[in-house]
N, C-alpha and C positions, 0 to 999 in steps of 0.2 A: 463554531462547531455545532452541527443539529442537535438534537435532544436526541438523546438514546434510551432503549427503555433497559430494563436491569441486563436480560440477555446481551443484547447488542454491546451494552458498555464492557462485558464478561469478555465476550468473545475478543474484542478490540483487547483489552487488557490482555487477558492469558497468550493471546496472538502475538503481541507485539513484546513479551515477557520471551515466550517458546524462540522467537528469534534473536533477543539478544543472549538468551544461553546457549544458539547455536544448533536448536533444534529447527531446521528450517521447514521438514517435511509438514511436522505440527504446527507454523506459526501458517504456512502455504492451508494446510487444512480451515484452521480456524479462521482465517482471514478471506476467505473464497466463501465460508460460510457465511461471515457478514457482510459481504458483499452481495451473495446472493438474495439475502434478506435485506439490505438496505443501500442500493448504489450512490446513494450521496453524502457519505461519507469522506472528505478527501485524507482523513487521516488514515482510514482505513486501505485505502491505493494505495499513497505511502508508505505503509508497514508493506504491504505487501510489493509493492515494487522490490521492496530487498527480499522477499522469502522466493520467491522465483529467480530460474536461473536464466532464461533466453532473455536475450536482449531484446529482442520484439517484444515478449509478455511483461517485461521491466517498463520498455514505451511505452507501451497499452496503458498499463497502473500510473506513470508520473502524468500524461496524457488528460486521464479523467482526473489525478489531483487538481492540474492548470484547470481544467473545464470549470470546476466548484471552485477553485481557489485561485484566480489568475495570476496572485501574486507572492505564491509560495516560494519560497527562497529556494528550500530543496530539492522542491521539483525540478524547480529550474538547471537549479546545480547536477539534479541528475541525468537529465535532458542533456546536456553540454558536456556531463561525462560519454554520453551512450554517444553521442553526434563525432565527439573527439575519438573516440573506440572505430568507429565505422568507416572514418577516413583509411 
């Protein structure tokens, strides 16, 4: 995982907090912000793969996870969820 400076690790935290209590609008917020601020993040795609709802914007985020992480288990899992969906 890259170094994050205190914001970046906040935002990742509270981000990936706000969606497993279901707040998806705020974990989407927070998670788009660090992104904006820092694209190489793959845990940060990740989170946010689940706070989006289109399946396209889900690709997008698991997508750049595989770019930084090729061999993320999740992504992958998630990838082959969305591939199985689309048939």
């Amino acid at each position: 995982m890259p170094i994050l400076d205190r914001h970046q690790a906040r935002l990742l935290y509270e981000g990936a907090q706000a969606l497993v209590s279901g707040d998806k609008a705020r974990a989407r917020e927070l998670l788009l912000e660090l992104v904006e601020l820092n694209e190489q993040i793959p845990e940060a795609w990740l989170w946010l793969s689940g706070a989006v709802d289109d399946p396209e914007d889900q690709r997008v985020a698991l997508e750049n996870v595989l770019a930084l992480d090729p061999d993320n288990p999740y992504a992958q899992e998630g990838l082959a969820y969305l591939d199985a969906q689309s048939r």
